[in-house]
ZARONU-940082 format. One record per residue (C-alpha): residue number from 1; y, z, x. Coordinates in nm, 4 decimals. Example, Ala and Ser with C-alpha at 12.3 -4.5 7.8 and 13.67 -1.06 7.14 Angstrom:
2
<r><resi>1</resi><c2>-0.4500</c2><c3>0.7800</c3><c1>1.2300</c1></r>
<r><resi>2</resi><c2>-0.1060</c2><c3>0.7140</c3><c1>1.3670</c1></r>
# end
This chain:
53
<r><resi>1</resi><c2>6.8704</c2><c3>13.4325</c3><c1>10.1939</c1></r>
<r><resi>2</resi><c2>7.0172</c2><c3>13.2250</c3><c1>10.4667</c1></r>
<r><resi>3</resi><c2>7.0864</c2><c3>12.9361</c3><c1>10.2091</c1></r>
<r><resi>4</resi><c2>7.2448</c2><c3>13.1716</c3><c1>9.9470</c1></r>
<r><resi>5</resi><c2>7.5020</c2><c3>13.2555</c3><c1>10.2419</c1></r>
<r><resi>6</resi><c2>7.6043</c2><c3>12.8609</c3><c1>10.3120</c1></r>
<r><resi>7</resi><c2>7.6126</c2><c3>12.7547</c3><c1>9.9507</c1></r>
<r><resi>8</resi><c2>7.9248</c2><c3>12.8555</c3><c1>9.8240</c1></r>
<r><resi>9</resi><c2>8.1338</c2><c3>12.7917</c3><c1>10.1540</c1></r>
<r><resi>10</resi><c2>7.9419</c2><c3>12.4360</c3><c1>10.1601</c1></r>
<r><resi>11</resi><c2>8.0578</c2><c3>12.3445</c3><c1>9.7859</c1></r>
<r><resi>12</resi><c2>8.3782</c2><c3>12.4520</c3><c1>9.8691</c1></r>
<r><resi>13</resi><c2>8.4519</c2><c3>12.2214</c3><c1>10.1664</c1></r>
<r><resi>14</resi><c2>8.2680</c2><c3>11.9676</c3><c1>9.9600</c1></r>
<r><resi>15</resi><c2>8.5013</c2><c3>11.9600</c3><c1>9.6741</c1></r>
<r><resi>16</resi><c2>8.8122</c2><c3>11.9970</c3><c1>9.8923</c1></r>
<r><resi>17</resi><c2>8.7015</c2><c3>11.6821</c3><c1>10.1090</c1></r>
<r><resi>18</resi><c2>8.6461</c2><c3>11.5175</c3><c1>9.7815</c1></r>
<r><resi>19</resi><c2>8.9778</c2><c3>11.6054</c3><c1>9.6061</c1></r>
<r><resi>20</resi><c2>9.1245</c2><c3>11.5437</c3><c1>9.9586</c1></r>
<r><resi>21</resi><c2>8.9818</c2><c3>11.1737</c3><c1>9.9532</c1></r>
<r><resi>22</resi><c2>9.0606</c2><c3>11.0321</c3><c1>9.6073</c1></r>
<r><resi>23</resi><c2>9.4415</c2><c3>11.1098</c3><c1>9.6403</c1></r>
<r><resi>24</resi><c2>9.4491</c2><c3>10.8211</c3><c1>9.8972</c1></r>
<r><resi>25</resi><c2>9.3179</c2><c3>10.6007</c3><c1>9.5990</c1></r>
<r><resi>26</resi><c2>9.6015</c2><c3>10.7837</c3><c1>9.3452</c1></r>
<r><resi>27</resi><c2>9.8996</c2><c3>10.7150</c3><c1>9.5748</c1></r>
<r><resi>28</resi><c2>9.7742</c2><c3>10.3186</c3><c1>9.6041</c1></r>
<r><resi>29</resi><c2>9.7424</c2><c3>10.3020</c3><c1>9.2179</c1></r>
<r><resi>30</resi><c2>10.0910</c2><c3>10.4466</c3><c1>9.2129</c1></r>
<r><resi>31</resi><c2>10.2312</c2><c3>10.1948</c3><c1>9.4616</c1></r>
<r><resi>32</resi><c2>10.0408</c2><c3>9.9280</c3><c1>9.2575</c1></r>
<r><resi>33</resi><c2>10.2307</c2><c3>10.0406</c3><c1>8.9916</c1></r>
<r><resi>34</resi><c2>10.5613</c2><c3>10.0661</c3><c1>9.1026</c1></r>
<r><resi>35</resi><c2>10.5159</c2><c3>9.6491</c3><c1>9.2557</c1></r>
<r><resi>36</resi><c2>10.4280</c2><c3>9.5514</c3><c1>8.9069</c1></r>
<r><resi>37</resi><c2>10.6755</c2><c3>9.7284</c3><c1>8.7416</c1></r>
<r><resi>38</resi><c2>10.9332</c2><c3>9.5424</c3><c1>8.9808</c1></r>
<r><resi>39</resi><c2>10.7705</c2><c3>9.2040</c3><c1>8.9382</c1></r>
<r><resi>40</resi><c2>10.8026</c2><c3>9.2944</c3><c1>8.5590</c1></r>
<r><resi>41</resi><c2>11.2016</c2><c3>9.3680</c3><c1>8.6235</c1></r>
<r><resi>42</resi><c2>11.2684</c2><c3>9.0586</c3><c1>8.8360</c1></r>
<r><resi>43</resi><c2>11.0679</c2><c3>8.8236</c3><c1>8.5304</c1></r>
<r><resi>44</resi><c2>11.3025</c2><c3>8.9819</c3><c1>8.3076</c1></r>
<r><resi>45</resi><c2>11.5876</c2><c3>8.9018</c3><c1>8.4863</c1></r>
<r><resi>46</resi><c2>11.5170</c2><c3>8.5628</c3><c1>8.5548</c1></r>
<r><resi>47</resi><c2>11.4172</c2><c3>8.4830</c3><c1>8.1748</c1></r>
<r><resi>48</resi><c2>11.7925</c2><c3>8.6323</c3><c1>8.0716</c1></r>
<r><resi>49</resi><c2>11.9527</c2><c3>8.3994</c3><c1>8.3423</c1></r>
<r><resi>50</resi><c2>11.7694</c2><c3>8.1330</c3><c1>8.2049</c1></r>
<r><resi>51</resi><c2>11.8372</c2><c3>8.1664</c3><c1>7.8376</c1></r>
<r><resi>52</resi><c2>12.2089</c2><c3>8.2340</c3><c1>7.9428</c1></r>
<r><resi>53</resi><c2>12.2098</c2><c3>7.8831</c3><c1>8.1272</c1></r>
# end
């Protein structure tokens, strides 16, 4: 009976520690993201001043 009590508050810290951990790895994909799309831009840039040259 004891059990029964702590099961459902125990999943729910569970799942808000989990959800609370993987946006940590979200917001680094994002960054990740973001640099590549800016290494992207700058290629870009360079391969027009180059062609213009």
């Amino acid at each position: 009976m004891n059990m029964k009590k702590l099961l459902l508050p125990l999943t729910i810290i569970g799942v808000l520690l989990l959800s609370a951990c993987s946006n940590g790895e979200t917001e680094k994909k994002e960054d990740s993201k973001k640099d590549k799309t800016e290494s992207v831009e700058k290629k870009k840039e360079t391969d027009k001043k180059d062609n213009n040259e």
